[in-house]
Each structure stands twice: as C-alpha cells, then as structure tokens.
N, C-alpha and C positions, 0 to 999 in steps of 0.2 A: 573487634572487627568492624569497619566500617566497609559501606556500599556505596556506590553513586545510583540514581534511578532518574531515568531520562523520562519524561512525558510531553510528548508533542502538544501543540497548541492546535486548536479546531474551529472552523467555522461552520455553521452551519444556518441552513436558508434555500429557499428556491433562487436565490438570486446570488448565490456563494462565490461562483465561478468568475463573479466579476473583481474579488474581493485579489486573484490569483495575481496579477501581473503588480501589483502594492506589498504583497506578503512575498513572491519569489522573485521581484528581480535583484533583492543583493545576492543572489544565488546564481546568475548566471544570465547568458541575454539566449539560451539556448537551451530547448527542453523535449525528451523522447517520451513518447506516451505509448504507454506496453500495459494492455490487459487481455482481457477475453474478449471472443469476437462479439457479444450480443453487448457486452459492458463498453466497447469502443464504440460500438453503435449509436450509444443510449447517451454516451457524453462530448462526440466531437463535434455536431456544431456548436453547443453551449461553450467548449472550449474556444475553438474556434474565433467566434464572435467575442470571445473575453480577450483573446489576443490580440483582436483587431485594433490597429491605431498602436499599438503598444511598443517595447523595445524587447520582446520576447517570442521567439520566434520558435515553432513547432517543428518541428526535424519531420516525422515520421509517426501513424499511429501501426504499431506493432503488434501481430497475436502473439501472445506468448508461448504457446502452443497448448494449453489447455492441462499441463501438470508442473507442475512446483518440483523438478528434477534438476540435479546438477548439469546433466546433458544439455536441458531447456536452458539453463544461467549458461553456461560455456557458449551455446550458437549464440545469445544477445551479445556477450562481451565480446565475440569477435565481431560483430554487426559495424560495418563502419559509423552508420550512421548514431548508433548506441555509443562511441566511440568518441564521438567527435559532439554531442550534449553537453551541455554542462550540469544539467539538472534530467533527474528521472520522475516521470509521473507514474507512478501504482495506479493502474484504475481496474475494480471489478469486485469481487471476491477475494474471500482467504487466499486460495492457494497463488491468482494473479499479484497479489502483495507481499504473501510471504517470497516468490522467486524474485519480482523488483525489489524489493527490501534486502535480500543477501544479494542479488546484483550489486546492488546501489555500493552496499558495505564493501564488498571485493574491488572493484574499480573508483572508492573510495569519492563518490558521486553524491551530493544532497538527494535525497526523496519525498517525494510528499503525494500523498495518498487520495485517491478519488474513489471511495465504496460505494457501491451502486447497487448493493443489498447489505440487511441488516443479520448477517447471520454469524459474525462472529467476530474477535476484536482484533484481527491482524489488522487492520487500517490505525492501529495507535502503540502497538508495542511493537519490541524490536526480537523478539523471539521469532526463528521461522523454522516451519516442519516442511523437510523437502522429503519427497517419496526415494527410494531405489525399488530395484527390483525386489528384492526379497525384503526389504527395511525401510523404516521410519527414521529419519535422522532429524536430530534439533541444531540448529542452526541458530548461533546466537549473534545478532547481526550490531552490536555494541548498542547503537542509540535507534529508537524506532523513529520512523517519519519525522521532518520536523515540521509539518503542519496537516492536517486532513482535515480536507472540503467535503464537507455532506450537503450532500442537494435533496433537500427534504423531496422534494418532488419526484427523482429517480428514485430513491428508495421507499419510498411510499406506494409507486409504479412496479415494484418488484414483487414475486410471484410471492404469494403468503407462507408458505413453506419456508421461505429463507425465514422470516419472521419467527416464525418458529423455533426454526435451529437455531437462532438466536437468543431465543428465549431459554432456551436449555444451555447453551456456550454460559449463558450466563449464572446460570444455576449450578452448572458443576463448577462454576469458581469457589467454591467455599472450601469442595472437597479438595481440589487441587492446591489451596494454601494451606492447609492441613496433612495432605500427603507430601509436599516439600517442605515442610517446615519440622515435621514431625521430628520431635527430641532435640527443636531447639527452643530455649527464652527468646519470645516474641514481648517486644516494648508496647 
C-alpha cells in the first residue's frame, strides 16, 4: 500500500507578509480573505500594504461566521465575491481554516493560510473537523495549504491561552498516531 502526503511550505517572520504577492501570484491575480473577526483585524493592513503596488488584488475581507459548519462553507460558496477569487486566504484559528480549507477543496480553489494564534496545526494539514448539530465530522480536504505565513509578531501578540492549547494539540500527537495506526507495520 502506498500514500501520498502533502506538506505545505511556510514562512515565517514579522515581515512575512511581504514574502505573499512572490509566493501566490502563480496562483492567481485575485484573492478572498475569510477568518474571524479579531484575526481579520489583526492582519488586514499588513496584508494590505503587502498588496500595495502588486498584481494581486483583495476582493473582500470576509467573517466566516465564527464555526467550521457545512451551513458556514455553503453561504461562502455562494458569496459572489468568493466566487469570482482565484485564490483563498485562511486567516485566524483552527476552526477559521479548517471551513476555508474544505472551502477551498470544494470549489477546487488554491489556499494558503494566515494563523494568528499558536493553538493548533490546521494552518498546515489538510484534515478538517467541521461541527453539525449533534456531530463532529472529518473532513479530508486532499492537500492542506500550499503555503502558511506566520507573523511571529501576531502570534506572539495572541492571548496566552492559545499557546497553551497549542502546547497540548501538540502533545496529544503521539497518542493520535498510535490510535490510527494501531495494528499496523509502521516503516
């Protein structure tokens, strides 16, 4: 049995954002930026000023509306302006990434990830946990991001707490390759 395993490439720096318009224009001259409202706050003028002069041009900064729901991906895909992108920015948290990540995949759209807290790794895999009402659903979106910009400096700037649940997202990896893998020959 073989696998393929996709792993984005990353930058990272206070000064990252400038890195964006060299690393995404074979991707499109056109870009939606969809996270949470305090995470859009925290990154549109840095994007902004990265665009400036450039041949990339920002549609729209979008709330996603605040849960990782199929509901939440269905109103972005009908969004004209989502629509009419050619490239999608993730910017915020897990849940803000994991719904633009299975976005991205459905309308079959490059993404590339803006984390703006340190609390867990949806800004780099292609796994996404979307909520229902009564259920947790895994959502496997083929290839995760293909690039994520860390701005040492918004995430640095983020509440301590996130730092933390980051610190544990990362500790229970051990157990979670262990629970998936369980009763098979690992190379």
């Amino acid at each position: 049995m073989s696998q393929q395993v996709y792993l984005p490439s990353y930058s990272i720096g206070e000064d990252v954002y400038k890195r964006v318009p060299q690393i995404c224009s074979n991707y499109g001259k056109t870009a939606i930026v969809i996270g949470g409202e305090i995470s859009l706050s925290k990154v549109k003028d840095k994007l902004l000023t990265a665009m400036k002069g450039t041949d990339i041009k920002l549609l729209d900064f979008i709330w996603y509306r605040g849960n990782a729901t199929r509901e939440n991906i269905e109103r972005l895909k009908n969004m004209k302006t989502v629509q009419m992108a050619d490239m999608i920015f993730a910017v915020g948290g897990g849940k803000s990434m994991d719904t633009c990540k299975a976005l991205a995949d459905m309308l079959k759209k490059p993404v590339f990830t803006f984390p703006t807290i340190a609390s867990n790794c949806a800004p780099v895999t292609a796994l996404c946990i979307l909520y229902g009402k009564d259920k947790v659903e895994f959502y496997d979106a083929q290839k995760p991001a293909i690039h994520c910009f860390i701005d040492t400096k918004i995430i640095s700037n983020a509440p301590i707490k996130y730092l933390r649940a980051g610190i544990g997202d990362a500790l229970s990896k051990q157990y979670e390759v262990c629970f998936n893998t369980r009763g098979l020959k690992l190379l």
